[in-house]
Structures are given as structure tokens and as C-alpha cells.
N, C-alpha and C positions, 0 to 999 in steps of 0.2 A: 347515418355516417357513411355507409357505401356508395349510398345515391351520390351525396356529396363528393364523394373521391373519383369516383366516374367523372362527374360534371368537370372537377381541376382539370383530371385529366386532359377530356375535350378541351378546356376551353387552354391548357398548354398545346395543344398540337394546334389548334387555330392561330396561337401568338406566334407559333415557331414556323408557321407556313405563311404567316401575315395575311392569311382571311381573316382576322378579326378586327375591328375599327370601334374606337371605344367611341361610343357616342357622346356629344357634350353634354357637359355636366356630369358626366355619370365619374366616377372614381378611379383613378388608373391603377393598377398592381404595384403591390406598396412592397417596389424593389427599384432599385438605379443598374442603368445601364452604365457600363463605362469600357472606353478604350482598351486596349492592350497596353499601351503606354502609360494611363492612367493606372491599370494593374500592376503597373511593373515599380511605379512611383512607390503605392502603397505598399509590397510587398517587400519591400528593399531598404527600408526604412523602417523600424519600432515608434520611431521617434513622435510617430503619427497614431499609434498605436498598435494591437495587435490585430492584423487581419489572417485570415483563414481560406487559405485556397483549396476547394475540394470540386475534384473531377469528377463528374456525375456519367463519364462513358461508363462502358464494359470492363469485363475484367480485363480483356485481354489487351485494349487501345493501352488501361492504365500499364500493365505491365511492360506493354512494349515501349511506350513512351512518353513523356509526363512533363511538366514545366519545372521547372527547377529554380528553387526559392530556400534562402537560407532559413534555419530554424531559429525560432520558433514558428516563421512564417510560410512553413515546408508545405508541399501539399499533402490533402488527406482525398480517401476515395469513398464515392457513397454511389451506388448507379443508380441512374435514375427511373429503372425499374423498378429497384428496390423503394424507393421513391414513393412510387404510384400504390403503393397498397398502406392501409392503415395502421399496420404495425411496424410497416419500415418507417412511417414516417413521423411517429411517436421514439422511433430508436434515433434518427436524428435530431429530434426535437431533446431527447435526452444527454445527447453526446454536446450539443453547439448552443443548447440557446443559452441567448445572452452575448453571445461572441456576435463581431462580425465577420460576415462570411462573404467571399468570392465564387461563385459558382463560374467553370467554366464546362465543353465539352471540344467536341473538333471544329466546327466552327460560328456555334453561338443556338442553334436551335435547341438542342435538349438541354441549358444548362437554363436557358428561358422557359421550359416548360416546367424545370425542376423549379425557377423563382417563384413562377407564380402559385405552385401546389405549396411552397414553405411559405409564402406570404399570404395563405388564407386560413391559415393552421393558427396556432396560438405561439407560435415561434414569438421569442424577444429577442430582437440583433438586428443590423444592418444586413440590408442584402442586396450584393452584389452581383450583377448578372456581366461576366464578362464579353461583351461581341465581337465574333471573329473567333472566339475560340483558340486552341493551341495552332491551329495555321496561321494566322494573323500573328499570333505571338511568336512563330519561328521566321517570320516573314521579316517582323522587325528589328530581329536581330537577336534575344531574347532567347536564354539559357535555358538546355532540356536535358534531359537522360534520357538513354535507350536503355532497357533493358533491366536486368538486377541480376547482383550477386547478394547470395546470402550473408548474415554478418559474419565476424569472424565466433568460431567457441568462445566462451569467455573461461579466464583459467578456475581454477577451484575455489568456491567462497572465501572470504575472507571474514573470519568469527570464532567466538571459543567453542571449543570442545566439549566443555564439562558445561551444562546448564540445571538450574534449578527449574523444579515446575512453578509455573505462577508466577514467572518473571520473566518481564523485558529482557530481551539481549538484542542489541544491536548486533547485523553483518553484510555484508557489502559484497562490491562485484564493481571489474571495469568493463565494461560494454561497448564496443565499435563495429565499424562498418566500415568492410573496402571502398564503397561508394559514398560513405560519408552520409545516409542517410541517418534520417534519427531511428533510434533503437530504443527497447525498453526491457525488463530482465521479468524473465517467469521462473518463478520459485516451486521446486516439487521439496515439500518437506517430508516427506514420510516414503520416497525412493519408489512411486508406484509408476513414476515415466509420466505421470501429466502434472500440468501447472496448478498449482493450489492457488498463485494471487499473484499478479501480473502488478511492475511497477507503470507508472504514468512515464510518455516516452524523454527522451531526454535527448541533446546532440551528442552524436558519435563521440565514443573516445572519455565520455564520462563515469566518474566514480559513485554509485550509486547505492544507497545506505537505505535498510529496512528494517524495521523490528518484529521480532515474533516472540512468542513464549507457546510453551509445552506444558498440557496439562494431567500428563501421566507420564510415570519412568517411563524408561527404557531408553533402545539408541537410536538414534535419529541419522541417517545416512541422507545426507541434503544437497541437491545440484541445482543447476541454473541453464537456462537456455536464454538465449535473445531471439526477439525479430524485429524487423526492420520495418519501416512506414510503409512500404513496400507489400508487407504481406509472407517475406518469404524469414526462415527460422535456421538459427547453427545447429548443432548437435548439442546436448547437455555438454556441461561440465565435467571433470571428474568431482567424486561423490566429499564430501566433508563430513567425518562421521561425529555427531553428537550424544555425547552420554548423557541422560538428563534426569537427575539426580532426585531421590525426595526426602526430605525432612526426619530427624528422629519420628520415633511414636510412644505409644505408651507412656509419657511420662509420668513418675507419681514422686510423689514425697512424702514420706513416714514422719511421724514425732510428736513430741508432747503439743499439746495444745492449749496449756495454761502451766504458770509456775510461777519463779520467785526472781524480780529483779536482783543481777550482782552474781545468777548462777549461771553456769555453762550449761545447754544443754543440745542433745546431738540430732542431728534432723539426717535421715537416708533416703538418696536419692538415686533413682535408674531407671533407663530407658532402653531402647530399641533400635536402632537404626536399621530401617530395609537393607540395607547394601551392603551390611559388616560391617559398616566404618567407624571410624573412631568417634567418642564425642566430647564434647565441651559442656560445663553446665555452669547457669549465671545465677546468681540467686539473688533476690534486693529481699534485705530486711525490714523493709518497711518503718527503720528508724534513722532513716537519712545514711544506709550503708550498705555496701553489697560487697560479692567476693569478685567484682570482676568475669573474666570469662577464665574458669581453670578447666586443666585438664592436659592432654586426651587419657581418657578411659576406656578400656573398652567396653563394647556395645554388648550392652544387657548386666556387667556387672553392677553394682550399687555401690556404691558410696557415701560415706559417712562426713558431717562437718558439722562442727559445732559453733551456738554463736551465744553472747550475754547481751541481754539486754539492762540498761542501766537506769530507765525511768516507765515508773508503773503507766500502765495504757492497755491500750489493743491494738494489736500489730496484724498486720496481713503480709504472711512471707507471700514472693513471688519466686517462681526457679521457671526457668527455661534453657532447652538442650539447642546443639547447633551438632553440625557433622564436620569432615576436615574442609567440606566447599562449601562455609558458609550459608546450609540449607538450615534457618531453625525452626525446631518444630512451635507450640504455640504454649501461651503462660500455663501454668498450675498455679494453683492458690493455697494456702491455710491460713486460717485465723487461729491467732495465739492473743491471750490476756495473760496481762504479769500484775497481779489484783493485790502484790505483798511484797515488801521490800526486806531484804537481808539486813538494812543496814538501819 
């Protein structure tokens, strides 16, 4: 595989200096060349599909200055450095294929070296090799940025407070950029200053919606930062603090477990709640009846409630607790027979 990545290489510097002549018959490098104009057609229009312009300079050319193409057809940067070795070129092959892609550079050599190293790989996509480069494109007139500012902060989450463990909650975030570049939002959920899960990017100025769940109490102080296509990053947010809540425990239920249809009889129930809270208890009688959600009681005391059953069988009480945010813990069971009728 190394042998191989050498050889692309070579035989990219041979294309991009025009010593190389492909002999006939032999197969040419399975990428198209095209205009500045032709790039600018495609990139300016959806309508034709999506195409993907990625700069294969340095850091620094990109930084400094770059084609400018609205999103989703914005550009992205890959050097072609990075390129030339086999784990960079397995990280492009994982970020684009599939896509089609525009390779440009400054003026048409390293975006040609870059085609032909991603057209002998196992890449799936259109490849485009821009000639002329960004000179030719600012030649013809053809819209650029110099430079970058950072996006702007984004303000504080937008999400509830109170979360239960083990469940989705939807929260969001608006994300822009003085430059209008595309931006995408990095979530620290556990307030340690780095990113736990980066959204996929978006255009400037959009509202951007994620889900998480929490899989232990406690509180959650959570912020957001953005960066830009660009590379460069705001400062966090300020913090959005979440409480995140867990389920009663313990619960049990006391009582006969056979008897006499047509009598009352009392069944005690209680539970626990982690957080002192108050609770709720449901119980289905297993004869097409239940008490609904009663309550609040408080956490740990028990409770009493009686029920009759009216036709001889076997019944399976069910009870389960809740807290006041709707955390509930999980069913309890007994089996009751009513094997004798009063009546």
C-alpha cells in the first residue's frame, strides 16, 4: 500500500508538470477537467446537483483566501499533503465519497495531483479537477473571501431544565457568522470545556435542534460553541443548567393474595424516591380497572387502598410510582385468586 501511494504521488507531480503522456490506449485518470466558468456554472446552481469544492492548498493560502460559493456548495479544505499519505486519504475517502467533488488549488497543479491520487483509491463520486485554479477564477471575475472572522457566540441553549434519565430531550441553538460562512454547533454536556458531539454544518443564521439523554442523576451545566467552514471557533455560550432526575425505587406492595369475591380488601403500597420527591402511585387491577394516577405522597411513607373484586378468577395487581416530573419507576406485580363467592 505504501509502494502504491508513492507511485500516485510521482506519477501526480508528472501530470502537474506535464511530463507525463499517456500512451495510446492505455486508460486516462478517471477525473474531468473543467473550466473556471464551468465551475462556477456548477457551483451556483443546485439545480444540477450537489457539487463540492475542496481546496487542496495549505493552511495558510486557504485561510487567507478562498472561492466563494454559496452553501451548501461552499467550499471545504483537504491539503494535498494530507492527501499523499494513506491515512489522510482513507479520511477523505470517508468524509466525500459518493459526493461529487471539485478539486481546485492556485493554479491547477496540486488540485491535478490531488485527482489523480483520489481516482486510483476506491473513492465513489465525480471528480473534478478545476484548471487555472483560484487565479483564473479571480481573473474571471468570480467571487472570493480574504481572510476570516470568527462566528459570533451563540446565546445560551435553548432546552428544559429538569430531564429524566433515559430519555430524549430535544435542545437547540441559533448559529452565525459575521462572514456568512457555514457554521456548525459543538455541544459540552458535562461543562468540562471540550466538545462531546459536533452538529453536521449548516448555513449561517440557522436554528439548530439535537437530542441527548442522561444516563445518571445529577446536574448537567451544558454550553455550545460554533466554528465556521473556515476552521476558526466563538467562545462557549453561557452554561444552561440541567437537573436530571431518577425514577422512584423500591417499590413494593403488601396484601392478601387470595380471598372471597364481593369483599374489600387492603393492599399497602410505598416507595422511595432518590431526590425527596413526592409521588404518584397507579395501580390496574387486573379486572378491567385501575385508580388512575393518585397522590402525591410523600416519599417513603405507605399507603393503604382497597379494592373488591366481583367475579371469581386470578388476577395480577399491577402498581407503579412516578415522582412530580413525571420519572416512573418500573411495574410490581402480585397474583391474587378469588377461588369463592360471597354471594
Amino acid at each position: 500500500m505504501r509502494q502504491n501511494m508513492i507511485c500516485y504521488i510521482f506519477i501526480g507531480l508528472l501530470l502537474a508538470t506535464g511530463l507525463f503522456n499517456v500512451a495510446a490506449g492505455e486508460t486516462l485518470p478517471d477525473y474531468i477537467d473543467i473550466s473556471v466558468d464551468e465551475a462556477w456554472n456548477l457551483l451556483s446552481d443546485t439545480s444540477n446537483g450537489i457539487q463540492i469544492p475542496i481546496d487542496v492548498r495549505t493552511d495558510s493560502e486557504w485561510k487567507s483566501e478562498r472561492i466563494d460559493t454559496p452553501f451548501p456548495e461552499d467550499p471545504r479544505h483537504f491539503t494535498l499533503s494530507k492527501l499523499q499519505t494513506e491515512e489522510g486519504l482513507q479520511e477523505f475517502i470517508s468524509m466525500y465519497n459518493g459526493s461529487d467533488i471539485i478539486l481546485y488549488c492556485r493554479s491547477g497543479g496540486r488540485s491535478s495531483s490531488a485527482a489523480y491520487i483520489i481516482s486510483q483509491s476506491n473513492f465513489s463520486g465525480t471528480i473534478y479537477n478545476m484548471v487555472g485554479g483560484i487565479t483564473d477564477w479571480k481573473s474571471s471575475g468570480y467571487p472570493t473571501k480574504l481572510g476570516n472572522t470568527p462566528p459570533y457566540t451563540p446565546d445560551i441553549p435553548d432546552g428544559p431544565d429538569i430531564c429524566n434519565i433515559n430519555i430524549f430531550y430535544n435542545f437547540s441553538i441559533n448559529i452565525s457568522d459575521p462572514d456568512e460562512d457555514a457554521v456548525r454547533a459543538g455541544w459540552d454536556w458535562n461543562n468540562d470545556d471540550y466538545v462531546d458531539e459536533w452538529t453536521d454544518f449548516y448555513a449561517s443564521g440557522s436554528k439548530v435542534m439535537v437530542t441527548h439523554k442522561w444516563t445518571q442523576p445529577g446536574v448537567y451545566p451544558i454550553k455550545v460553541l460554533v466554528e465556521d467552514r473556515v476552521g476558526d471557533y466563538s467562545s462557549f455560550s453561557d452554561t444552561l443548567i440541567v437537573t436530571v432526575n431518577s425514577p422512584p425505587i423500591d417499590l413494593g406492595i403488601d396484601g392478601e393474595s387470595s380471598g372471597k369475591t364481593g369483599e374489600s380488601y387492603k393492599y399497602t403500597l410505598t416507595c422511595t424516591d432518590p431526590e425527596g420527591d413526592d409521588v404518584y402511585y397507579y395501580i390496574d387491577w387486573g379486572d378491567n380497572t385501575n385508580t388512575g394516577w393518585i397522590g402525591p405522597y410523600k416519599s417513603g411513607d405507605s399507603i393503604n387502598i382497597s379494592h373488591i373484586w366481583t367475579e371469581r378468577g386470578g388476577y395480577t395487581i399491577k402498581a407503579k410510582a412516578k415522582d412530580i416530573y413525571d420519572a416512573e419507576s418500573d411495574w410490581v406485580t402480585l397474583k391474587v385468586t378469588m377461588p369463592i363467592s360471597l354471594y
